[in-house]
C-alpha positions in Angstrom: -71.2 -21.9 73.6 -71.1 -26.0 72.8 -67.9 -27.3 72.3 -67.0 -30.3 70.4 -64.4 -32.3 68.2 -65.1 -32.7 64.6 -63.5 -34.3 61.8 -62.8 -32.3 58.9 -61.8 -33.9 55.9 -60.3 -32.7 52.1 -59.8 -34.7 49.2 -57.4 -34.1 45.9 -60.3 -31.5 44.0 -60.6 -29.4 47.3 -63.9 -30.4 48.5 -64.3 -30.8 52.0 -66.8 -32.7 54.3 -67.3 -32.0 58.0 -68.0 -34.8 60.4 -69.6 -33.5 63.4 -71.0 -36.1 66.4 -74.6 -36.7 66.2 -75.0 -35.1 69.6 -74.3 -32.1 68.5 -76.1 -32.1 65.3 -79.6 -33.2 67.3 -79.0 -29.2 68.6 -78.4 -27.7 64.7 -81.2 -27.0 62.8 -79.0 -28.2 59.9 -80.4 -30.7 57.2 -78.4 -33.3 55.6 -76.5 -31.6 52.1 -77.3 -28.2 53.2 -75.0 -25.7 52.2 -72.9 -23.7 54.8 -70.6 -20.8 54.9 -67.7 -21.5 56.7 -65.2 -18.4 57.9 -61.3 -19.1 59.5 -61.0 -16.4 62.0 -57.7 -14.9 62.7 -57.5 -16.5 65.9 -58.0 -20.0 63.9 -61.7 -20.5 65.3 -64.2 -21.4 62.7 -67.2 -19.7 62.2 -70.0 -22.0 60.5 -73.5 -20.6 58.9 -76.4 -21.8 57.2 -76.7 -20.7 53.5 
């Protein structure tokens, strides 16, 4: 399991955009604008998948 910080940000209309440090995102095979589902476990962990 990688652990990082983020930043995780929400304007007025509820859309979000998650900053995450490019040294982590060299691991992800995650493309720019890709959509993601994102789950809020009940222990406050979030979950994120690729679409």
């Amino acid at each position: 399991m990688i652990k990082t910080t983020c930043k995780f940000y929400v304007d007025r209309d509820g859309a979000g955009r998650i900053y995450v440090p490019k040294s982590l995102t060299q691991k992800l095979s995650f493309s720019n604008g890709e959509q993601l589902k994102i789950t809020l476990g009940d222990d406050g962990r979030l979950i994120i998948e690729k679409l």
